[in-house]
LUMLUM-379837 format. One record per residue (C-alpha): residue number from 1; chain; x, y, z. Coordinates in Angstrom, 1 decimal, m for minus. Layout:
BEGIN
{NUM; A; {X; Y; Z}}
...
REM end
This chain:
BEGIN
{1; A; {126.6; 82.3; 103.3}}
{2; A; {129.1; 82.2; 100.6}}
{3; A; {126.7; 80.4; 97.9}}
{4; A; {123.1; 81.7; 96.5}}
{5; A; {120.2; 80.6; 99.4}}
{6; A; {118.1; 78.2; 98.0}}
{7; A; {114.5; 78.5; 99.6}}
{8; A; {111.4; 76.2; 98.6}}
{9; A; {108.3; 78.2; 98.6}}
{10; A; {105.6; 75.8; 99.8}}
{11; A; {102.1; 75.8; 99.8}}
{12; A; {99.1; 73.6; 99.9}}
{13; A; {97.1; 75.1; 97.2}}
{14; A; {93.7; 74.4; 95.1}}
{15; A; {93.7; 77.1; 93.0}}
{16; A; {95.0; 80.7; 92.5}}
{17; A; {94.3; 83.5; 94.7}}
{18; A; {95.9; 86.2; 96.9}}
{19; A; {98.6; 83.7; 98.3}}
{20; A; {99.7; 81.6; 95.4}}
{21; A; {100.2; 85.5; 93.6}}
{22; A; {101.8; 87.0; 96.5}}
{23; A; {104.1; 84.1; 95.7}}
{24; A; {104.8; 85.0; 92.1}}
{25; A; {105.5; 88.4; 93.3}}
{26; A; {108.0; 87.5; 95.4}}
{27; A; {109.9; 85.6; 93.5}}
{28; A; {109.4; 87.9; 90.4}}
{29; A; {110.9; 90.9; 92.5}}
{30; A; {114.3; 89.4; 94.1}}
{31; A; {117.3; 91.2; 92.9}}
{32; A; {118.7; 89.1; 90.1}}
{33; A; {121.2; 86.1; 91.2}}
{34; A; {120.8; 87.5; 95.1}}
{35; A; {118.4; 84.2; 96.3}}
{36; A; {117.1; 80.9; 94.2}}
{37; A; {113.4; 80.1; 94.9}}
{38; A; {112.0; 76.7; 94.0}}
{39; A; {108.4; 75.6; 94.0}}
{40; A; {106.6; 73.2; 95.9}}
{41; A; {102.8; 72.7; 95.6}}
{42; A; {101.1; 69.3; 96.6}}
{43; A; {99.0; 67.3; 94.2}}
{44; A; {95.3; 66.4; 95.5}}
{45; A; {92.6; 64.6; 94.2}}
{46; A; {94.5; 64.3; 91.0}}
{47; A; {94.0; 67.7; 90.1}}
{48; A; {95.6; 69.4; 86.7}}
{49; A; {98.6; 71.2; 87.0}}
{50; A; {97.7; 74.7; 89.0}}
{51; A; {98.2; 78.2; 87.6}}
{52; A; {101.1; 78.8; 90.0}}
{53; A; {103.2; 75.9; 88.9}}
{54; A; {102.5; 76.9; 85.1}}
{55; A; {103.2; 80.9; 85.7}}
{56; A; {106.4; 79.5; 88.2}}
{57; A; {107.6; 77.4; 85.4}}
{58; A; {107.2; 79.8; 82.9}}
{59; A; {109.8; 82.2; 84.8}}
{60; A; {112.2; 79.6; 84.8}}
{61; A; {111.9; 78.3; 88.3}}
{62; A; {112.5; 74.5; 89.2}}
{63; A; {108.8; 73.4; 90.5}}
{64; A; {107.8; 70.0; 92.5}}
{65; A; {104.2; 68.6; 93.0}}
{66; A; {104.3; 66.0; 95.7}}
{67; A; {101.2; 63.9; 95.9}}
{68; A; {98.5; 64.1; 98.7}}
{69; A; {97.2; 60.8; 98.5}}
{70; A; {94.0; 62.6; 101.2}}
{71; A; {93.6; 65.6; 102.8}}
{72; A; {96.5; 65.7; 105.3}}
{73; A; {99.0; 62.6; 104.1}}
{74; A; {101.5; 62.5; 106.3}}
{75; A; {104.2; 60.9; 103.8}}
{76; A; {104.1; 64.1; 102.2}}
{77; A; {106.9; 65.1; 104.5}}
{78; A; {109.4; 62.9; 104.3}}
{79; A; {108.5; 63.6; 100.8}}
{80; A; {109.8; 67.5; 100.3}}
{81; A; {112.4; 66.6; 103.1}}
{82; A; {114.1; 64.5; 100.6}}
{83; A; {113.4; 67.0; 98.1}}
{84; A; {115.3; 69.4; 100.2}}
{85; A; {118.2; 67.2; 100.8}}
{86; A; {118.7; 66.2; 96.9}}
{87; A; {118.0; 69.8; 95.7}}
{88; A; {120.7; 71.7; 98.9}}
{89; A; {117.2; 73.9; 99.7}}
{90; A; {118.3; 75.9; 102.4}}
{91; A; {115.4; 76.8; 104.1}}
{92; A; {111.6; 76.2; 103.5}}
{93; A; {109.1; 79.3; 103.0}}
{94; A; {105.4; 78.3; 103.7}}
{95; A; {101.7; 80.0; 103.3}}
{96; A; {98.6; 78.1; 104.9}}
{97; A; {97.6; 75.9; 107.5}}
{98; A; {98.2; 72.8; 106.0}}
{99; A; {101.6; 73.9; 104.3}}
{100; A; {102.9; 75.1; 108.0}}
{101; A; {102.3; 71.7; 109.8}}
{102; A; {103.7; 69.5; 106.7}}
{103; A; {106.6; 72.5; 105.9}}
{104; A; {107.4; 72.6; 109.5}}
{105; A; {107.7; 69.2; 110.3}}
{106; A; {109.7; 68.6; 106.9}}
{107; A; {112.1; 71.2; 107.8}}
{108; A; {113.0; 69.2; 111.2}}
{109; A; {113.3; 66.2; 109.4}}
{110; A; {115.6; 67.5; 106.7}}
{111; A; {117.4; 70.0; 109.4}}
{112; A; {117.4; 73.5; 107.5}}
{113; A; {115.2; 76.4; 108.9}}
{114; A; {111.4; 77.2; 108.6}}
{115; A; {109.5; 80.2; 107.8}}
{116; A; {105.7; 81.4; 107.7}}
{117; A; {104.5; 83.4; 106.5}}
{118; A; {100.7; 83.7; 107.6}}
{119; A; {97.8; 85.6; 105.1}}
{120; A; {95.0; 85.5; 106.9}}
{121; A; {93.0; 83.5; 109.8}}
{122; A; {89.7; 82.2; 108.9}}
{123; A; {86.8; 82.5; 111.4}}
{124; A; {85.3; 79.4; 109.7}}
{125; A; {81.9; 77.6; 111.5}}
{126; A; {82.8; 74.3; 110.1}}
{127; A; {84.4; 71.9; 113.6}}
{128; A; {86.9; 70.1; 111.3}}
{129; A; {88.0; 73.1; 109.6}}
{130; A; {88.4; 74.5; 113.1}}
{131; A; {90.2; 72.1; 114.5}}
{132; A; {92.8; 72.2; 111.5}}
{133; A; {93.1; 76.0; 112.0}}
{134; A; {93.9; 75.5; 115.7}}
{135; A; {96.9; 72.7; 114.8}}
{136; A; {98.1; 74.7; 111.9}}
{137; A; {98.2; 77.9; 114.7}}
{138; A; {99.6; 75.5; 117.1}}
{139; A; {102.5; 74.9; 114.8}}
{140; A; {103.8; 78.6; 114.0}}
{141; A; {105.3; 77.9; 117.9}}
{142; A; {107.9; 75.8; 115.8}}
{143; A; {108.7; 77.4; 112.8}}
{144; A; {112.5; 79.4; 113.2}}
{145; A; {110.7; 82.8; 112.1}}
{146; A; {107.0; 83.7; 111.4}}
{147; A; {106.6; 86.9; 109.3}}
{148; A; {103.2; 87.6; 108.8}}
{149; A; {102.2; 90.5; 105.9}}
{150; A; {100.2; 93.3; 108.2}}
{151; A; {100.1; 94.6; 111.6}}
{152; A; {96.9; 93.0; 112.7}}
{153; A; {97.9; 89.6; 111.7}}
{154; A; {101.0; 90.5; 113.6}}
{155; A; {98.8; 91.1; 116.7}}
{156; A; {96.7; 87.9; 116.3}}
{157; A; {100.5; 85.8; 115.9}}
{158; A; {101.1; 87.3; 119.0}}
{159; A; {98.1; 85.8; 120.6}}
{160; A; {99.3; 82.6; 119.6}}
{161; A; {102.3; 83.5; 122.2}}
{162; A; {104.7; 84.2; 119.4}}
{163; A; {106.9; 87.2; 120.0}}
{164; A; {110.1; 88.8; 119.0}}
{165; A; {112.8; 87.5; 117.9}}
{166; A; {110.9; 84.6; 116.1}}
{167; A; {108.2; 87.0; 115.1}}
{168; A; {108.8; 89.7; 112.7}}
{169; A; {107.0; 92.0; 110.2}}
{170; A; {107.4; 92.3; 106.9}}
{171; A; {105.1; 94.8; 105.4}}
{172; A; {103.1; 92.9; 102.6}}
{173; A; {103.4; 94.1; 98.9}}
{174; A; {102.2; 93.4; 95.6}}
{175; A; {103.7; 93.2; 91.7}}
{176; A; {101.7; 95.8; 90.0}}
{177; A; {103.4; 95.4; 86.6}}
{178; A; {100.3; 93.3; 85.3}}
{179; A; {98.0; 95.6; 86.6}}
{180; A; {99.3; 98.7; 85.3}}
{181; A; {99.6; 96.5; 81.5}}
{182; A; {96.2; 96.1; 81.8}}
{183; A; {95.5; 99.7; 82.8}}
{184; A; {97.0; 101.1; 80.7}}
{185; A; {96.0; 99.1; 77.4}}
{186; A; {92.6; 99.0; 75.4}}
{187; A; {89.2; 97.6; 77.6}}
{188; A; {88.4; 94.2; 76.3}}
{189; A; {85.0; 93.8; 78.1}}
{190; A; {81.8; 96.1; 76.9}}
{191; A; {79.0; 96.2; 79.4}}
{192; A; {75.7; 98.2; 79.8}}
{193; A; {75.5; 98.8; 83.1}}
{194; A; {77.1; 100.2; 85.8}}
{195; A; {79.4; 97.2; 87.0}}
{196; A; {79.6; 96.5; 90.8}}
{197; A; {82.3; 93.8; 91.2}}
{198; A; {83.9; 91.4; 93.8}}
{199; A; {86.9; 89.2; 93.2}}
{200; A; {88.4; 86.4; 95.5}}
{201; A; {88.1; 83.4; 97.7}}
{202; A; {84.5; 82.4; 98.1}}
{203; A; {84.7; 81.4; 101.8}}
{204; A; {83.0; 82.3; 104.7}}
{205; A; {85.1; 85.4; 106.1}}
{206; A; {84.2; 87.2; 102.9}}
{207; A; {80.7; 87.7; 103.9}}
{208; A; {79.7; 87.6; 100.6}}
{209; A; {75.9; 87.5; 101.5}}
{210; A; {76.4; 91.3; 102.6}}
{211; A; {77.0; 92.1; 99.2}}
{212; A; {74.5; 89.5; 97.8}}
{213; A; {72.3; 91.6; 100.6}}
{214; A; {73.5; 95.2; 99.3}}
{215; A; {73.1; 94.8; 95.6}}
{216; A; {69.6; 93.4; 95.7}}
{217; A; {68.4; 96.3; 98.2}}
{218; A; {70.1; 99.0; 95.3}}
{219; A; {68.5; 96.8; 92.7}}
{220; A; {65.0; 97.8; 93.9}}
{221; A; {64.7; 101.2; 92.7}}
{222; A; {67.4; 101.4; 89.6}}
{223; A; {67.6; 98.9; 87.2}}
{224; A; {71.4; 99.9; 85.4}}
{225; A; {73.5; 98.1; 88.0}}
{226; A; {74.6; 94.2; 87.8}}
{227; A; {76.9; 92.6; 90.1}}
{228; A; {79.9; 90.4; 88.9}}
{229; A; {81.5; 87.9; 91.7}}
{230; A; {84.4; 86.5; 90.2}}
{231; A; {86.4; 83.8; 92.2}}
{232; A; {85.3; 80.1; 93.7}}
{233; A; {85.5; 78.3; 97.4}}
{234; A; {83.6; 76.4; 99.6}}
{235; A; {81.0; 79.1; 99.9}}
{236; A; {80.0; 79.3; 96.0}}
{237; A; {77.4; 76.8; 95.8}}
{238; A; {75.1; 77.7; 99.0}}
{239; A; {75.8; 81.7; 97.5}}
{240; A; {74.7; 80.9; 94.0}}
{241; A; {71.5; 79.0; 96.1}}
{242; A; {70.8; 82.0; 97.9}}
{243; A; {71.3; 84.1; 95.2}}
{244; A; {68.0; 82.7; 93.2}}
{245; A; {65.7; 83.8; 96.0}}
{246; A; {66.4; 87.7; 95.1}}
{247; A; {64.4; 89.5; 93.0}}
{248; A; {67.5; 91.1; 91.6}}
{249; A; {69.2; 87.1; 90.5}}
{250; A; {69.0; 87.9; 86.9}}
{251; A; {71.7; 90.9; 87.5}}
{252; A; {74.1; 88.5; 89.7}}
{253; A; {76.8; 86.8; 87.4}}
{254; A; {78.8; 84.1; 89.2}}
{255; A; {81.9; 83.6; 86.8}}
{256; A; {83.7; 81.4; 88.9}}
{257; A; {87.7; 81.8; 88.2}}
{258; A; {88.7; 83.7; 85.1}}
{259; A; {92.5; 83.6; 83.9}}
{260; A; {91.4; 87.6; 82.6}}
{261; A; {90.0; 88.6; 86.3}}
{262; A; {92.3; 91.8; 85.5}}
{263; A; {90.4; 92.4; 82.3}}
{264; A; {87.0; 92.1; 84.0}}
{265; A; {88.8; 94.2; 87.5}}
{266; A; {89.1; 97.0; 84.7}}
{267; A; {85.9; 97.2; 83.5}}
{268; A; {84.3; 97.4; 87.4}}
{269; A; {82.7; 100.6; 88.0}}
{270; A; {82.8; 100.1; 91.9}}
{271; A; {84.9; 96.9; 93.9}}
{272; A; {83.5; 96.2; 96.8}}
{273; A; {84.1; 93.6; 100.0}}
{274; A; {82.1; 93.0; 103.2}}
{275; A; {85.0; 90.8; 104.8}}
{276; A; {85.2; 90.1; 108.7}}
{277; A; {88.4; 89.3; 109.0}}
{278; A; {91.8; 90.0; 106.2}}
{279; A; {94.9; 90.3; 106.1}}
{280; A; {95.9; 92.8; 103.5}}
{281; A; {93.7; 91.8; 100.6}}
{282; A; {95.9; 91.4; 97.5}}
{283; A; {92.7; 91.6; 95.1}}
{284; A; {91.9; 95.0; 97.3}}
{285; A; {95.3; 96.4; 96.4}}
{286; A; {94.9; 95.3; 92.9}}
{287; A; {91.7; 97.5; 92.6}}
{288; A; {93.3; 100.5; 94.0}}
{289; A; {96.1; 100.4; 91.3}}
{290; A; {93.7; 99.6; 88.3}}
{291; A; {92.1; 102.8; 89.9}}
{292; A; {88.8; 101.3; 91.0}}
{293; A; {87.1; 103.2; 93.6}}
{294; A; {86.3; 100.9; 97.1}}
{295; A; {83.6; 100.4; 99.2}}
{296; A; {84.3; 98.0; 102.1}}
{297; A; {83.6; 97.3; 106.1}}
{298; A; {86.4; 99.0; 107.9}}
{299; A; {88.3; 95.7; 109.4}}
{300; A; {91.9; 95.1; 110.7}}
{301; A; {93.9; 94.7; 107.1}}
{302; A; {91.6; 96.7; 105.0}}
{303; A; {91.9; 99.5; 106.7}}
{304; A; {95.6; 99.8; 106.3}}
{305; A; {95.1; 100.0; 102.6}}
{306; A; {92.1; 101.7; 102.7}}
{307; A; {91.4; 105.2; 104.3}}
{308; A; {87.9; 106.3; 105.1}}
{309; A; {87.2; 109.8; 102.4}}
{310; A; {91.0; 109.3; 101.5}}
{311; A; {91.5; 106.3; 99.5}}
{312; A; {88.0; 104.6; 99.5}}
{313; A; {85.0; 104.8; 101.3}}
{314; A; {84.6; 102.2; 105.3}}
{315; A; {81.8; 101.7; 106.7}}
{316; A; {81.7; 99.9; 110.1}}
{317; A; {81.4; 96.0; 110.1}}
{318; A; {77.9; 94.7; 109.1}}
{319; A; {76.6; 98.1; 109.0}}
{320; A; {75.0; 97.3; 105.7}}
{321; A; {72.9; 101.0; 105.5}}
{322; A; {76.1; 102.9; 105.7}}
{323; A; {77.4; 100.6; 103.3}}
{324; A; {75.0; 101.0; 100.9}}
{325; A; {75.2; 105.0; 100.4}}
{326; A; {78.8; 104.0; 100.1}}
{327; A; {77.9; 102.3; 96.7}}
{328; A; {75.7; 104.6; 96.0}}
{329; A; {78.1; 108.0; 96.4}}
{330; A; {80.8; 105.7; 94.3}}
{331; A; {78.7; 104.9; 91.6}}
{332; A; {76.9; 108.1; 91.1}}
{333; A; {79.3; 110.7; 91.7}}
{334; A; {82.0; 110.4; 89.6}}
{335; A; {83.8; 113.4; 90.8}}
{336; A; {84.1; 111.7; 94.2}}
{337; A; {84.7; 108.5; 92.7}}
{338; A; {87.8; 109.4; 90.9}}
{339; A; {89.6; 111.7; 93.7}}
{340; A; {89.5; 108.3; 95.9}}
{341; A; {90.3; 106.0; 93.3}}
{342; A; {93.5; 108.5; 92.0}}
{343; A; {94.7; 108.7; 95.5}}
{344; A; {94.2; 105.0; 96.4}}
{345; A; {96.3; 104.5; 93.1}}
{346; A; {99.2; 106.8; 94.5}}
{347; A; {98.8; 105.0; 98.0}}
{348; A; {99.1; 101.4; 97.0}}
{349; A; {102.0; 102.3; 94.3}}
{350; A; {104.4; 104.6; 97.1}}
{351; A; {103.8; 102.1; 100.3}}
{352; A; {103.0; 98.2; 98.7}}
{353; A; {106.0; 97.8; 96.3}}
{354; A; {106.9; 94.1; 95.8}}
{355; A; {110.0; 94.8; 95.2}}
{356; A; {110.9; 96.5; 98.5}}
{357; A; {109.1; 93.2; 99.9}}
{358; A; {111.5; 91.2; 98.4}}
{359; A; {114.6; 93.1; 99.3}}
{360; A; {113.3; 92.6; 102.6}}
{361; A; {112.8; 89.1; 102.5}}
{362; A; {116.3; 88.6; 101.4}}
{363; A; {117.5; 90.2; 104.1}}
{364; A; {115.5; 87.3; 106.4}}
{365; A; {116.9; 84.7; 104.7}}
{366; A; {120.5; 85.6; 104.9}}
{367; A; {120.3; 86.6; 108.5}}
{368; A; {118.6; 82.9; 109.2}}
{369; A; {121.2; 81.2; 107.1}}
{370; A; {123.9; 83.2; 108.3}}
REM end
């Protein structure tokens, strides 16, 4: 192309997690006047304006919020097709289920190119929730590329009977600038206890109730451990529930979603997840570089980040006993715990860097347009 690309990053979003960051980081990282992003988030249930739009906004980036008058309006996509044709966006970048079947559909109508990226398939029980995954699935057979951020995710896309040349791989990475601020500056939070500490999406392929599970069996015999969850989803009120019926609830904090998670990452003692299904986890990355030890189940995604007696500590998926000496090597030897933590540090710094991500990305986008 002789002009800047112009891309619309699109997504569906409630709140501000893994994706809506990974977004930010993107965008933060491309090589100055090499690509224009723009922002597109949809507007549901008259919700205040998101982090993302705020933190887009504040970089200087031209933002749109189109209203969802329900769960899946379908006006939305004439909508950002419009958008697209007013604003010359050359090509429409999506994240989520819902954003692939209304980004891809709006991309046909407004003829420029679509691609997905995908973060993550959820195993979810709920039928509807099911059946939405299976459309949004469905639809990666029409977007023009689908680029999803870690080799298992690239074998589950493939599963979907997406191959090369639509498919490609583009390792995931992650900004660590404000992670390394924090790091490096003054702790803001005191505690008394050792803190064990969880942060992200509360739905159900987190597993949550394996730490809620883990903590209270620790909490039997030692009283100087309390567990911090930050985060929210459809998960958080049956978890809080379930959470009352263990003798150890007056040491589980539910904090919901902070806008200082980093402050609260750095004063974790331990991070842990019990996840049965990821992608790369950007809170999991973020732990390695605040140099947080790690205790997880070793699943597709984690494990790319996260070597067993390397970089963190795996046990094997719902083996909650193995888990639990895990926490219990991490939190009292501190020896161990800060050989892992140093090289999971070095690890996620030398192979995750954002910026290579977005030079990468680039690259995509100018071979589409081109």
């Amino acid at each position: 192309m002789n002009k800047t690309p112009h891309v619309l990053q699109f997504i569906c979003s409630t709140a501000f997690y893994g994706a809506e960051r990974w977004i930010l980081a993107l965008c933060r990282n491309a090589a100055p006047g090499s690509i224009k992003y723009s922002l597109a988030v949809t507007q549901e249930d008259n919700a205040e304006e998101l982090e993302l739009v705020k933190q887009f906004k504040l970089d200087g980036g031209d933002t749109f919020s189109p209203e969802m008058k329900h769960k899946f309006d379908y006006g939305v996509v004439s909508t950002i097709a419009e958008y697209c044709k007013k604003h010359k966006v050359d090509a429409i970048h999506t994240h989520g289920y819902k954003s692939d079947i209304i980004g891809i559909l709006a991309g046909r109508k407004a003829n420029i190119p679509v691609v997905v990226t995908p973060h993550g398939f959820e195993n979810a029980s709920d039928i509807k929730l099911r059946t939405f995954i299976w459309l949004g699935c469905k639809a990666l057979k029409y977007a023009d590329k689908v680029v999803p951020l870690s080799p298992q995710l690239v074998k589950d896309v493939e599963g979907f009977g997406i191959t090369e040349p639509q498919l490609e791989y583009i390792q995931n990475g992650v900004d660590l600038s404000e992670v390394d601020n924090v790091r490096n500056a003054p702790a803001k939070l005191s505690k008394d206890k050792k803190r064990i500490g969880f942060i992200g999406q509360m739905i159900s392929r987190k597993n949550i109730d394996d730490i809620l599970d883990i903590f209270d069996d620790l909490a039997k015999t030692r009283d100087d451990i309390e567990l911090l969850l930050l985060g929210d989803g459809d998960e958080r009120a049956r978890l809080e529930e379930y959470s009352e019926t263990l003798n150890s609830k007056k040491d589980i904090h539910f904090l919901g979603y902070k806008d200082n998670r980093l402050d609260y990452l750095k004063s974790f003692d331990l991070f842990v997840m019990t996840s049965t299904l990821e992608g790369i986890p950007r809170c999991l990355m973020e732990a390695c570089g605040m140099g947080i030890p790690v205790a997880a189940y070793e699943i597709p995604g984690v494990n790319e980040l996260v070597k067993h007696q390397e970089t963190g500590l795996l046990a094997e998926l719902s083996d909650k006993k193995a888990l639990t000496q895990y926490w219990l090597t991490l939190l009292d030897d501190a020896d161990e715990a800060n050989r892992l933590s140093t090289n999971a540090n070095h690890y996620v710094n030398k192979h995750y860097s954002a910026k290579r991500m977005a030079d990468e990305y680039l690259d995509l986008f100018t071979r589409i347009l081109n």
